[in-house]
C-alpha positions, 0 to 999 in steps of 0.5 A: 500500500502507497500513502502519499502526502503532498504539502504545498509551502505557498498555499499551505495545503495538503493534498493526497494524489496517487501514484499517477499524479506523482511526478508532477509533485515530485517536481514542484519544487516549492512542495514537501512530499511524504511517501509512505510504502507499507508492503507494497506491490511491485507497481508502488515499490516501482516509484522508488528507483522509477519515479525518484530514481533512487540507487539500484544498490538503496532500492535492493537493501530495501528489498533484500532487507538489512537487519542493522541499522545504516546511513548511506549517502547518496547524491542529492539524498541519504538512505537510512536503514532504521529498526522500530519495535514490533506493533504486536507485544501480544506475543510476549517477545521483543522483536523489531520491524525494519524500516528504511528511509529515504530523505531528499531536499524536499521529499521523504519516503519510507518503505516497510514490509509491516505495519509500524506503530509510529508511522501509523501515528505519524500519518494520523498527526500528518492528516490533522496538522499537516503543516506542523510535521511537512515543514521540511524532511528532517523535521518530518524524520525527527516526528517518525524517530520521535514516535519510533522511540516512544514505542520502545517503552511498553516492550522495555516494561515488557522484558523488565516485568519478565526477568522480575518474574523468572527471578522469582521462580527461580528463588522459589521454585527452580525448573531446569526449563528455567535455562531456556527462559534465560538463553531466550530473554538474553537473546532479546536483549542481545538484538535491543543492543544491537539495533539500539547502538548503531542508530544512537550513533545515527543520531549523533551526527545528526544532533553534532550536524554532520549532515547538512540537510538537517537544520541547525534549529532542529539539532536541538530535538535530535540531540533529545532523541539521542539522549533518550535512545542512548538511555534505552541501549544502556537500560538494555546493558542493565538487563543483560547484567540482569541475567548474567546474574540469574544464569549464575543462580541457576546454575548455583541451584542445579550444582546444589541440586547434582550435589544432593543427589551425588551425596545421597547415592553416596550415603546409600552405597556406604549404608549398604555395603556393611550388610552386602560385606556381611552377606558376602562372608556368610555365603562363604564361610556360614560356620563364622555366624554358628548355626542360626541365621539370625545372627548375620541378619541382626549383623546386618541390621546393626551395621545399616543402624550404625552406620545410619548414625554416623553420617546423621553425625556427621550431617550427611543427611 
C-alpha cells in the first residue's frame, strides 16, 4: 500500500494524489512530499528507483532487507536503514520491524514490509496538522524517530516485568526449563543492543550536524532523541547484567541440586555395603555366624543402624 502526502509551502495545503499524479509533485519544487510504502506491490515499490530514481544498490537493501541499522549517502539524498519495535507485544517477545528511509531536499519516503506503530501515528498527526510535521524532511524524520522511540517503552516494561518474574521462580521454585527462559530473554536483549547502538550513533551526527540537510534549529530535538535512545541501549546493558546474574543462580541451584543427589547415592552405597560385606562372608564361610541365621541378619541390621548414625553425625543427611 502507497500513502502519499503532498504539502504545498505557498498555499499551505495538503493534498493526497496517487501514484499517477506523482511526478508532477515530485517536481514542484516549492512542495514537501511524504511517501509512505507499507508492503507494497511491485507497481508502488516501482516509484522508488522509477519515479525518484533512487540507487539500484538503496532500492535492493530495501528489498533484500538489512537487519542493522545504516546511513548511506547518496547524491542529492541519504538512505537510512532504521529498526522500530514490533506493533504486536501480544506475543510476549521483543522483536523489531525494519524500516528504511529515504530523505531528499524536499521529499521523504519510507518503505516497510509491516505495519509500524509510529508511522501509523505519524500519518494520523500528518492528516490533522499537516503543516506542523511537512515543514521540511528532517523535521518530518525527527516526528517518525520521535514516535519510533516512544514505542520502545511498553516492550522495555515488557522484558523488565519478565526477568522480575523468572527471578522469582527461580528463588522459589527452580525448573531446569528455567535455562531456556534465560538463553531466550538474553537473546532479546542481545538484538535491543544491537539495533539500539548503531542508530544512537545515527543520531549523533545528526544532533553534532554532520549532515547538512538537517537544520541547525532542529539539532536541538535530535540531540533529545539521542539522549533518550542512548538511555534505552544502556537500560538494555542493565538487563543483560540482569541475567548474567540469574544464569549464575541457576546454575548455583542445579550444582546444589547434582550435589544432593551425588551425596545421597553416596550415603546409600556406604549404608549398604556393611550388610552386602556381611552377606558376602556368610555365603562363604556360614560356620563364622554358628548355626542360626539370625545372627548375620541382626549383623546386618546393626551395621545399616550404625552406620545410619554416623553420617546423621556427621550431617550427611
Amino acid at each position: 500500500m502507497i500513502r502519499i502526502f503532498s504539502y504545498s509551502k505557498e498555499t499551505k495545503r495538503m493534498e493526497t494524489p496517487g501514484i499517477a499524479d506523482l511526478p508532477r509533485h515530485i517536481k514542484d519544487p516549492g512542495r514537501m512530499l511524504w511517501v509512505d510504502l507499507e508492503d507494497p506491490n511491485d507497481e508502488e515499490t516501482g516509484v522508488l528507483g522509477g519515479m525518484f530514481g533512487f540507487h539500484t544498490l538503496a532500492v535492493e537493501d530495501c528489498l533484500q532487507g538489512n537487519p542493522l541499522p545504516k546511513i548511506d549517502f547518496y547524491e542529492g539524498y541519504l538512505f537510512l536503514v532504521l529498526q522500530a519495535v514490533d506493533s504486536d507485544i501480544s506475543s510476549g517477545t521483543f522483536q523489531t520491524v525494519e524500516v528504511d528511509v529515504f530523505a531528499g531536499e524536499n521529499c521523504l519516503v519510507t518503505f516497510h514490509r509491516h505495519p509500524v506503530k509510529g508511522i501509523f501515528d505519524t500519518r494520523g498527526w500528518v492528516a490533522k496538522n499537516p503543516g506542523s510535521l511537512l515543514r521540511s524532511p528532517d523535521w518530518l524524520l525527527h516526528g517518525i524517530l520521535n514516535s519510533l522511540i516512544n514505542h520502545f517503552s511498553p516492550s522495555l516494561k515488557q522484558l523488565e516485568e519478565r526477568i522480575e518474574i523468572l527471578e522469582r521462580e527461580l528463588l522459589d521454585t527452580p525448573r531446569e526449563t528455567h535455562l531456556r527462559e534465560i538463553l531466550s530473554l538474553r537473546r532479546e536483549i542481545f538484538h535491543l543492543i544491537r539495533i539500539t547502538g548503531p542508530q544512537t550513533d545515527i543520531l549523533h551526527r545528526m544532533e553534532r550536524g554532520d549532515l547538512p540537510w538537517v537544520q541547525d534549529v532542529n539539532r536541538l530535538y535530535f540531540r533529545d532523541l539521542h539522549d533518550r535512545l542512548q538511555r534505552i541501549s544502556r537500560t538494555g546493558d542493565l538487563y543483560r547484567e540482569m541475567l548474567a546474574g540469574l544464569t549464575e543462580v541457576h546454575l548455583s541451584v542445579l550444582t546444589n541440586r547434582l550435589s544432593g543427589a551425588l551425596r545421597a547415592l553416596a550415603g546409600t552405597a556406604l549404608l549398604l555395603l556393611p550388610p552386602s560385606l556381611v552377606a558376602a562372608v556368610y555365603t562363604v564361610s556360614p560356620a563364622l555366624f554358628g548355626t542360626s541365621p539370625m545372627v548375620p541378619l541382626g549383623a546386618m541390621a546393626a551395621s545399616v543402624l550404625v552406620g545410619a548414625i554416623l553420617l546423621k553425625r556427621a550431617r550427611w543427611f
